[in-house]
C-alpha positions as CSV (number, residue, x, y, z in Angstrom):
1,X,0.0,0.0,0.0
2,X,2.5,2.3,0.9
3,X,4.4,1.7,-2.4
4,X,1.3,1.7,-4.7
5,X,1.5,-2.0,-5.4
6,X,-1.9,-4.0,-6.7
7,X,-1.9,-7.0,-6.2
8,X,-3.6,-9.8,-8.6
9,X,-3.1,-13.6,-7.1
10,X,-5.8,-17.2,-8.0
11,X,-5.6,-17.3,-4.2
12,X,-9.0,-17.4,-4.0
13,X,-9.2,-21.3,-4.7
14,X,-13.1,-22.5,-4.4
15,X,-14.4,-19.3,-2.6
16,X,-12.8,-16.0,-3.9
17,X,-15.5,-13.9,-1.7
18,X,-14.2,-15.2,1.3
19,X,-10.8,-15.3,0.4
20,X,-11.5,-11.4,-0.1
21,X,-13.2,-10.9,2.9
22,X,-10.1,-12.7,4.8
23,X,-7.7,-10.5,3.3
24,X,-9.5,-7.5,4.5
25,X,-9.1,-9.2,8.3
26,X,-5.6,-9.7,7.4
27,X,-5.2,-6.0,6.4
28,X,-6.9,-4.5,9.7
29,X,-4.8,-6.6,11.9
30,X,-1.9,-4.6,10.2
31,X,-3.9,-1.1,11.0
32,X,-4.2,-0.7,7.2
33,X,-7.0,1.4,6.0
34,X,-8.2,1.7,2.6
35,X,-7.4,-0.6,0.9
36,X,-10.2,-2.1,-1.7
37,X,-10.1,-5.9,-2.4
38,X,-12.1,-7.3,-5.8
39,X,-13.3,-11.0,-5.5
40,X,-13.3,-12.2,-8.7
41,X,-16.1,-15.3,-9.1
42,X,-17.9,-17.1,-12.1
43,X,-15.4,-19.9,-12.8
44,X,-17.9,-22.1,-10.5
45,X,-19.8,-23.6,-13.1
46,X,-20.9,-26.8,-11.1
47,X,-24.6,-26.2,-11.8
48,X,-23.8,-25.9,-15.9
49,X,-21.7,-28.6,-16.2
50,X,-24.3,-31.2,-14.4
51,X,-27.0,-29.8,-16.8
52,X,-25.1,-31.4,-19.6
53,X,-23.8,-34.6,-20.3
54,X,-19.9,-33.5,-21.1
55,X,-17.6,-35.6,-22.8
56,X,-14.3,-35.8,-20.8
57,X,-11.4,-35.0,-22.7
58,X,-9.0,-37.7,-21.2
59,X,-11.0,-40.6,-21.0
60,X,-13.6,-40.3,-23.7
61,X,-16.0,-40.6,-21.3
62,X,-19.3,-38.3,-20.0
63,X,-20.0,-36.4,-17.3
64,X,-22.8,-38.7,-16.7
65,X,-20.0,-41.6,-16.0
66,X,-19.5,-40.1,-12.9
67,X,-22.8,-39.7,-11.6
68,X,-23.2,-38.4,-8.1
69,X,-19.0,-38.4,-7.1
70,X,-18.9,-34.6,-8.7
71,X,-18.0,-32.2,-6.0
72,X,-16.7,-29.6,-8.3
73,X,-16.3,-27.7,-11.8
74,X,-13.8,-24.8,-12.5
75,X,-13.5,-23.0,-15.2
76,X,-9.9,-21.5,-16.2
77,X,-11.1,-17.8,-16.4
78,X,-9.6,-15.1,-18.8
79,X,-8.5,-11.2,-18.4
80,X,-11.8,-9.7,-18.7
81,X,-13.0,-9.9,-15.2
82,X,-9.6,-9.5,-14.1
83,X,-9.2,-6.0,-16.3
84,X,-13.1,-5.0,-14.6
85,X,-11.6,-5.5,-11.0
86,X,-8.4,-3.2,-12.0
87,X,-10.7,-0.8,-13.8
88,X,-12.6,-0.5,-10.3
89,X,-9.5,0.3,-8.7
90,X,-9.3,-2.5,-6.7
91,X,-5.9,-2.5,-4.9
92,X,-5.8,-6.5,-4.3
93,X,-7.6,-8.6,-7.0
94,X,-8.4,-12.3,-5.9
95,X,-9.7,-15.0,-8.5
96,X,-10.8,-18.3,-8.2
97,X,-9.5,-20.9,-11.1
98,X,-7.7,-18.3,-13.9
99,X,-5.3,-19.7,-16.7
100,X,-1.9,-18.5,-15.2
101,X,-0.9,-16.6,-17.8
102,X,-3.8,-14.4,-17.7
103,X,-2.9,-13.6,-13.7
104,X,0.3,-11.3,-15.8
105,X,-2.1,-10.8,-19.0
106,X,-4.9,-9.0,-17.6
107,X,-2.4,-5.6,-16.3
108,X,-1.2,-5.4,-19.8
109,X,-4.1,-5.1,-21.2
110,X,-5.3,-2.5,-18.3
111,X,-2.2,-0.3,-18.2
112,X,-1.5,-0.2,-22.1
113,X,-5.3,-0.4,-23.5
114,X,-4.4,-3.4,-25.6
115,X,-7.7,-4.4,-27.8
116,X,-8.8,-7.9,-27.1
117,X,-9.1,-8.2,-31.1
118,X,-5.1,-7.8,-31.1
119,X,-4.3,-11.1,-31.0
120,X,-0.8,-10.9,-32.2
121,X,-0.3,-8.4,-28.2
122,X,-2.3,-10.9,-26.5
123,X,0.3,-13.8,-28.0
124,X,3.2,-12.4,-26.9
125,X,1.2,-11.2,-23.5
126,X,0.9,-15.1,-23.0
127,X,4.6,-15.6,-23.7
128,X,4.6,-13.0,-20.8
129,X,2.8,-14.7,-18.4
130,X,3.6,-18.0,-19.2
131,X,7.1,-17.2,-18.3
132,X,6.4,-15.9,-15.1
133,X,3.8,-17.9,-13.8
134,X,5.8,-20.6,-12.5
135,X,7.9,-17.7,-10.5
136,X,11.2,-19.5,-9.3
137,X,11.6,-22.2,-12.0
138,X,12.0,-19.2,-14.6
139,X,15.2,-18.0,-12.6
140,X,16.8,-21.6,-12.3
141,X,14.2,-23.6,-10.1
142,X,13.0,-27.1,-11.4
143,X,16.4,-26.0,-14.0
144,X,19.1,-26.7,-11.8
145,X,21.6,-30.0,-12.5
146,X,24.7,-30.4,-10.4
147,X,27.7,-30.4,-12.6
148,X,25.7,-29.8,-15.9
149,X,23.4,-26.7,-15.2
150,X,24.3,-25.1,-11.8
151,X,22.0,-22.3,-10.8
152,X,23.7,-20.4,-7.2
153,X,22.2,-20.1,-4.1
154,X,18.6,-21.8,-4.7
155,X,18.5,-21.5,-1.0
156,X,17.5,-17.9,-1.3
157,X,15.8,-18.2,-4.6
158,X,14.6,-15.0,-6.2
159,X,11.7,-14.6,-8.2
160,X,11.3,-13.4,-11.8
161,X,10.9,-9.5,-12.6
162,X,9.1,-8.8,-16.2
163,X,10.2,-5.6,-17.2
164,X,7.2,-5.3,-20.2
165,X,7.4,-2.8,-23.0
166,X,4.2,-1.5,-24.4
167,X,4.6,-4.0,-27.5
168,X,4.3,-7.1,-25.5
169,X,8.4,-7.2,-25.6
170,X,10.0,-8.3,-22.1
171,X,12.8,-8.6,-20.4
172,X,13.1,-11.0,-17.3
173,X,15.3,-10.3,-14.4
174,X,15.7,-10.5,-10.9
175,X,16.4,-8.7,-7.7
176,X,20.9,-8.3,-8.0
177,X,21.2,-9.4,-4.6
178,X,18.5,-12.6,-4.7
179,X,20.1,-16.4,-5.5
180,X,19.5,-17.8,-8.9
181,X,19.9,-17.4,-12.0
182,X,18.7,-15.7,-15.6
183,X,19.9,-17.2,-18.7
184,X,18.2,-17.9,-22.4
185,X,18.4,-21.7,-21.4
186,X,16.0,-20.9,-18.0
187,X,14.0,-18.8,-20.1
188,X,13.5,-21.5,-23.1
189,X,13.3,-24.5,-20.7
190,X,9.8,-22.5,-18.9
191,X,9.2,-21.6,-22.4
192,X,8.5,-25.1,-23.4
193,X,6.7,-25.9,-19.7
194,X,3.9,-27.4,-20.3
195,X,3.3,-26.8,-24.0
196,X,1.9,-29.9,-26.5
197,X,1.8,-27.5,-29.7
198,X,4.1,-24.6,-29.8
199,X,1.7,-22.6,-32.5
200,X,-1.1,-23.8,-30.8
201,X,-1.2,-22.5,-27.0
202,X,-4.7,-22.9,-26.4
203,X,-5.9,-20.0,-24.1
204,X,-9.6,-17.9,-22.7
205,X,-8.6,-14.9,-25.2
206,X,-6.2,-16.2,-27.6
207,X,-4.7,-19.1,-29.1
208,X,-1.2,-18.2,-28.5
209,X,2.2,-19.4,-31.1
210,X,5.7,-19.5,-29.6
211,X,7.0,-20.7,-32.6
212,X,9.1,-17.6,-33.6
213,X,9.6,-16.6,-30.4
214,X,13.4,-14.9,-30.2
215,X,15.2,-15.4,-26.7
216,X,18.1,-12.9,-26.4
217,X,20.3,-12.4,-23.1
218,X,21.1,-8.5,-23.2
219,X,22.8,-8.5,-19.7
220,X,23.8,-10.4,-16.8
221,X,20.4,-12.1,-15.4
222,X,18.4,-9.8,-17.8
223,X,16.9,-11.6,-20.9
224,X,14.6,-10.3,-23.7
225,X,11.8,-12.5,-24.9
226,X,9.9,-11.1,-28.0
227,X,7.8,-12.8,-31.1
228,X,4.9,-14.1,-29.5
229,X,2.1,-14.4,-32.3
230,X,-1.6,-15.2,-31.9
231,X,-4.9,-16.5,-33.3
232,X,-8.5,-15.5,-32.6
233,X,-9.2,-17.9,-29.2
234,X,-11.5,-20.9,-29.6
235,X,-14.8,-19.7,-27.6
236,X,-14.4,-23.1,-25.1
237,X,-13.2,-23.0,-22.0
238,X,-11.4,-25.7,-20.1
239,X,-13.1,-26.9,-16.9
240,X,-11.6,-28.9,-14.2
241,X,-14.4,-31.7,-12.8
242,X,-13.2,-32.3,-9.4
243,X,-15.1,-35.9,-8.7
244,X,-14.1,-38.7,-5.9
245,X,-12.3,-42.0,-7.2
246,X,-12.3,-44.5,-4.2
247,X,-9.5,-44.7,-2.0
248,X,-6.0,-45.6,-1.7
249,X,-4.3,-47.4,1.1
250,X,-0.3,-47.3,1.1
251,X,2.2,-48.8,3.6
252,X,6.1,-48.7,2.8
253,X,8.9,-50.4,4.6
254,X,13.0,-50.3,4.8
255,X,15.9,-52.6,4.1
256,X,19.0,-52.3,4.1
257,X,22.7,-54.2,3.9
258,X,23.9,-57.4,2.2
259,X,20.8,-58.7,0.1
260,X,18.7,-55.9,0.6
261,X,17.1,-56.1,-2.8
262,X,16.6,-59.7,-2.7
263,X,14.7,-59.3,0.9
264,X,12.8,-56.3,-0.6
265,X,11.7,-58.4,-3.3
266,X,10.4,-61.1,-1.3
267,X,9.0,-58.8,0.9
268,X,6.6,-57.7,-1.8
269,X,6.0,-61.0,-2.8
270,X,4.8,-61.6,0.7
271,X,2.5,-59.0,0.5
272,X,0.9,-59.4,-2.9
273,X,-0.1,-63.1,-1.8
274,X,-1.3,-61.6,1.5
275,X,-3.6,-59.4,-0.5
276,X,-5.1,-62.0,-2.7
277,X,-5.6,-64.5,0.4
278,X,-7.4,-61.9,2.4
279,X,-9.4,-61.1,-0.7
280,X,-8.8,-57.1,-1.3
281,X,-10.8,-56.0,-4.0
282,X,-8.6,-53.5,-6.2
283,X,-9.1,-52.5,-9.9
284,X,-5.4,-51.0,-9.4
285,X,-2.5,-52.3,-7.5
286,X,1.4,-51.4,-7.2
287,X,4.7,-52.7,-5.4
288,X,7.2,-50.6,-6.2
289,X,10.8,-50.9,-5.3
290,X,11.7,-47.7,-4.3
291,X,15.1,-46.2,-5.6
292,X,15.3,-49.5,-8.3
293,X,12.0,-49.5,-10.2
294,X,9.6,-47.4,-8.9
295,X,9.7,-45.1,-11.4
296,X,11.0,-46.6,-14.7
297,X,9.9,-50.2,-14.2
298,X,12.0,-53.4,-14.6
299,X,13.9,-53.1,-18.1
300,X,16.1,-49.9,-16.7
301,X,16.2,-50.7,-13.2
302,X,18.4,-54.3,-14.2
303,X,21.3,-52.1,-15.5
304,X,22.2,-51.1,-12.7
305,X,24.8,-52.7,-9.7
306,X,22.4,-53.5,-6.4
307,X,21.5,-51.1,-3.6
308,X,23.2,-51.4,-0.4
309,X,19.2,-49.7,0.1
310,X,15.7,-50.2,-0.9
311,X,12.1,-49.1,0.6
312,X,9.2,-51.1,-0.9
313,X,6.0,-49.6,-2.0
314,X,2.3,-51.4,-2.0
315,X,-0.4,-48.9,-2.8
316,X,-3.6,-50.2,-4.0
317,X,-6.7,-48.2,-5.2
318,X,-10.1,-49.8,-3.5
319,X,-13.7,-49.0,-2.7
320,X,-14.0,-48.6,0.9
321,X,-11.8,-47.2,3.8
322,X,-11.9,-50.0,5.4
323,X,-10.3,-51.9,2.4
324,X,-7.7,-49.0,1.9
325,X,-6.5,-49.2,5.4
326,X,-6.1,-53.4,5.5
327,X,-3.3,-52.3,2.7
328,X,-1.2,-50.7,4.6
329,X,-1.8,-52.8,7.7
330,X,-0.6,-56.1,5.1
331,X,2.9,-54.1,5.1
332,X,3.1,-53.4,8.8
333,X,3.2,-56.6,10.1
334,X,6.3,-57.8,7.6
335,X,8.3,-55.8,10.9
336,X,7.6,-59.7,12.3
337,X,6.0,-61.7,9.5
338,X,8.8,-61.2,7.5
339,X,12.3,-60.8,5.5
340,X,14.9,-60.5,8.2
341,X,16.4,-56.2,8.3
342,X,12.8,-54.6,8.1
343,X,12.2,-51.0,8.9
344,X,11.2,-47.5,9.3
345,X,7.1,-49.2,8.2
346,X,4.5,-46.3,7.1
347,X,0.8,-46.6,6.7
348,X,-1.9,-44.4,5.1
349,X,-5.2,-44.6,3.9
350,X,-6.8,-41.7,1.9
351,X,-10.3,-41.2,-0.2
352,X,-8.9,-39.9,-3.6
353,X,-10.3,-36.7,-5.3
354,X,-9.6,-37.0,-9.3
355,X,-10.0,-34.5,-11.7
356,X,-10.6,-34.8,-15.5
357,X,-11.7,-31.9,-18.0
358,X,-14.4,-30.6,-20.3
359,X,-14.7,-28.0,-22.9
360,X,-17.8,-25.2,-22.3
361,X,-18.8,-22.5,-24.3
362,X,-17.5,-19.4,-22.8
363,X,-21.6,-18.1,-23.1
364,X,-22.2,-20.1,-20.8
365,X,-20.1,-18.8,-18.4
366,X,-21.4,-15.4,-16.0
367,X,-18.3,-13.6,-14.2
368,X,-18.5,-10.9,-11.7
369,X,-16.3,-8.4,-9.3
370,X,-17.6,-8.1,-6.2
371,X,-15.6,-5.5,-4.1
372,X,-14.7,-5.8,-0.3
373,X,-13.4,-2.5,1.7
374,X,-10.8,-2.7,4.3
């Protein structure tokens, strides 16, 4: 406040209003006055989305599928309500679900009048925010390889500065004295976060192309990205359907020393038979070894030498809480039941909230600014 600042932050996660109405608390505990907050709402489109049978874009299915497990649908909003709230005044702007680049978007457009019929600005205003929306890995977070790509002092990480000319141009920095890092390579490896189709960056306003994008450093830590282009946007939205999947019970155990793998193995051989004798009903079941093939399966993990170390892994998708938690319970009682060297046991059982996507028409879709005073 005392600098002039505003403030624009998805913060408000499933209730803006109150997110709004808590920063406002927040704000009189500090003695400030003033100070006008805009709770930006509409991506809650739970009602629209159950009026129509949806096709869900990553399993071919239909809303319908999932029947009464629905508990929520969010719609990834765009600069217009965004721009209203700054065009209010509003010193602190909270949304709900927003596409991150439109978060860094929406003040371009409000500070330099950019039409919403320019697509080539709002391209490169996407090349804007999609470079900064992911704050520290664009200054050498998520970047940084021992020995190969060494970013200093992550410890004290700064975050990006976007230093935005009224063409869309930018040039990211940092704070001088902040750890991290700057280059072209941090800047192309966020570039390419995320993206399936370089010239087709599917946005709310725009349908954004990086493909001539130019990535120049001019300075030490200072880059300049220009070239972003852009196509009229699609009129659909993407919605997140939030819906409940069952459960999952876990348990995970140590070993260690000569033969560890061996007595990990049979460990989890233990366990599957345990499962099937007891009768746990599962549609989806894993034992992992943990540091061998947990994540790349068997056909890596054999060339390598054997671990002096390995935790096993049994987690097992199932119906009922009760079923989830005889999982982890199966892995507890190897601490007696079986290989010799067992260890450092953990247990969880958790109901699972999934989330799959739908297109909507963005007609369909009614946003609003609603201001709280502080």
């Amino acid at each position: 406040m005392r600098k002039g600042v505003r403030i624009i932050a998805n913060m408000g996660a499933a209730n803006p209003v109150a997110a709004a109405r808590k920063t406002a608390a927040i704000a009189a505990e500090l003695g400030l006055t003033g100070l006008k907050i805009a709770a930006v709402t509409g991506d809650d489109v739970l009602n629209v989305v159950r009026q129509q049978n949806y096709r869900l874009e990553e399993t071919g299915g239909t809303v319908a599928d999932l029947g009464d497990r629905i508990i929520s649908a969010n719609a990834y909003l765009g600069v217009g309500p965004i721009c209203d709230a700054l065009g209010s005044g509003a010193q602190v702007v909270i949304t709900g679900r927003a596409a991150d680049p439109s978060l860094f978007m929406a003040p371009l457009v409000h500070e330099f009048g950019w039409r919403m019929e320019d697509w080539d600005r709002l391209g490169q205003g996407t090349v804007v925010g999609h470079l900064l929306e992911c704050a520290g890995q664009v200054t050498g977070g998520y970047f940084a390889d021992p020995g190969f790509k060494d970013i200093p002092d992550l410890a004290r990480l700064g975050f990006p500065i976007g230093d935005v000319s009224e063409n869309g141009d930018i040039v990211v920095t940092k704070v001088a004295a902040a750890g991290g890092r700057v280059t072209a390579a941090t800047c192309k490896e966020q570039l390419l976060y995320e993206i399936h189709d370089p010239r087709r960056y599917l946005q709310p306003d725009v349908v954004a192309d990086f493909s001539e994008v130019e990535i120049d450093e001019v300075g030490p830590d200072r880059v300049r990205v220009r070239g972003g282009r852009g196509t009229p946007a699609t009129g659909l939205l993407k919605v997140s359907v939030g819906y409940v999947d069952g459960y999952v019970g876990e348990g995970q155990m140590s070993y260690a020393g000569p033969g560890a793998l061996a007595r990990a193995r049979l460990a989890l051989d233990i366990v599957r038979a345990r499962l099937e004798i007891t009768r746990i009903r599962s549609p989806e079941t894993r034992f992992d070894l943990i540091g061998v093939d947990a994540l790349h399966g068997d056909k890596l993990s054999a060339r390598n030498t054997e671990p002096y170390e390995v935790r096993i892994r049994v987690v097992a998708r199932t119906d009922s809480l009760a079923e989830a938690v005889r999982v982890g319970n199966e892995v507890e009682t190897l601490y007696t039941n079986g290989p010799a060297g067992g260890g450092g046991a953990t247990k969880s059982a958790r109901e699972i909230v999934a989330v799959q996507s739908v297109l909507l028409s963005r007609n369909l879709l009614t946003t609003n600014v609603q201001i709280v005073e502080a």
